[in-house]
C-alpha positions as CSV (number, residue, x, y, z in Angstrom):
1,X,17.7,26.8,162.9
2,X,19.6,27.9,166.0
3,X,18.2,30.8,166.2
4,X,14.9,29.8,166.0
5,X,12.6,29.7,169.4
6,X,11.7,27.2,171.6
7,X,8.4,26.7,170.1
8,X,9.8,26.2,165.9
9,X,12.2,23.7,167.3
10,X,9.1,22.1,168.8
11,X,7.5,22.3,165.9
12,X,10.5,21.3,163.9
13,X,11.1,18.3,166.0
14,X,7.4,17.2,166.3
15,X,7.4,17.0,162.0
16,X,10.8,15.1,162.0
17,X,9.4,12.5,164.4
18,X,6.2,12.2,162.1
19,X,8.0,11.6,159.4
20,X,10.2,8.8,161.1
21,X,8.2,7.5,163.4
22,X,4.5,5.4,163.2
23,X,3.7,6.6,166.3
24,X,4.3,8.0,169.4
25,X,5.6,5.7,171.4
26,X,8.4,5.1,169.1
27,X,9.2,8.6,168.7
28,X,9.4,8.6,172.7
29,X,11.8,5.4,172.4
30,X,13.6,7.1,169.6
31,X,14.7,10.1,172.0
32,X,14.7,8.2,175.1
33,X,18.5,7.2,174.5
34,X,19.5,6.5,178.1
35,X,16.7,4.5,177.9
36,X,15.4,6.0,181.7
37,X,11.4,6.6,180.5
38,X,12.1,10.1,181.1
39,X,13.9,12.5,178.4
40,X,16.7,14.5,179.8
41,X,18.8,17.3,178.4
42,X,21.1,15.0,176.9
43,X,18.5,13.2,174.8
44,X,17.0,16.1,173.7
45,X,20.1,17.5,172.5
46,X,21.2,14.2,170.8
47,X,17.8,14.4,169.0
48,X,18.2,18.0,167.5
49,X,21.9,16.6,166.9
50,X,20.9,14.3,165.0
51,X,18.7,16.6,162.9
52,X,21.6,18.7,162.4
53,X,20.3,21.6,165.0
54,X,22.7,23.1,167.5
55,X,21.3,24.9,169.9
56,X,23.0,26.9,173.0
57,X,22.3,25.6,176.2
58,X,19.8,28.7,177.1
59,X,17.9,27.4,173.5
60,X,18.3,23.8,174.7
61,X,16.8,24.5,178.1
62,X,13.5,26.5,177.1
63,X,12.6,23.9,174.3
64,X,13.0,21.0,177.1
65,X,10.5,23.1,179.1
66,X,8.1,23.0,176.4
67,X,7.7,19.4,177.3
68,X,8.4,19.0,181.1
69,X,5.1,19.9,182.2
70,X,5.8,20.0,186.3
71,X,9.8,20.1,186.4
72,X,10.2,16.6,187.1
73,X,11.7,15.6,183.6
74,X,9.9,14.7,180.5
75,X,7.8,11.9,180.9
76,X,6.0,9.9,177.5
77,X,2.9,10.9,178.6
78,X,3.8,14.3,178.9
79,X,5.8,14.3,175.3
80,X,2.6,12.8,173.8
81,X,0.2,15.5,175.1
82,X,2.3,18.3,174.1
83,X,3.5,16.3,170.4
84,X,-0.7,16.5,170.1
85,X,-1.0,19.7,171.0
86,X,-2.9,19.1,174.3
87,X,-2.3,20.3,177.9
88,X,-1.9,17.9,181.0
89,X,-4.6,18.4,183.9
């Protein structure tokens, strides 16, 4: 999967999650791992780690931007509209 775009990792990610989480506030807490309420780089990348994708840090970058709506980092409410498909006002 690493050369797959920013929007099958998405994808990818979003059915991993389904299938490990109940919902998604635990999938949030489940990437969240420096625990800040925001996902960084880092946790992203842990995430995919753990799911066995490696991605460059280009890669990395442009699927984090599929969830950092306004450049701030990715907030749960932000990972929650995009994980359903929906688009923040």
């Amino acid at each position: 999967m690493s050369s797959a775009g920013p929007e099958q990792v998405a994808a990818f990610l979003k059915l991993k999650l389904e299938q490990r989480c109940s919902n998604l506030r635990e999938a949030f807490r489940k990437l969240d791992k420096s625990n800040t309420g925001f996902l960084s780089n880092e946790d992203f990348e842990a995430t995919l780690r753990d799911f066995n994708i490696r991605l460059t840090r280009s890669a990395l970058a442009a699927v984090v931007a599929k969830y950092d709506v306004n450049g701030d980092g990715v907030s749960a409410a932000a990972f929650a509209w995009k994980l359903r498909g929906e688009h923040p006002s």
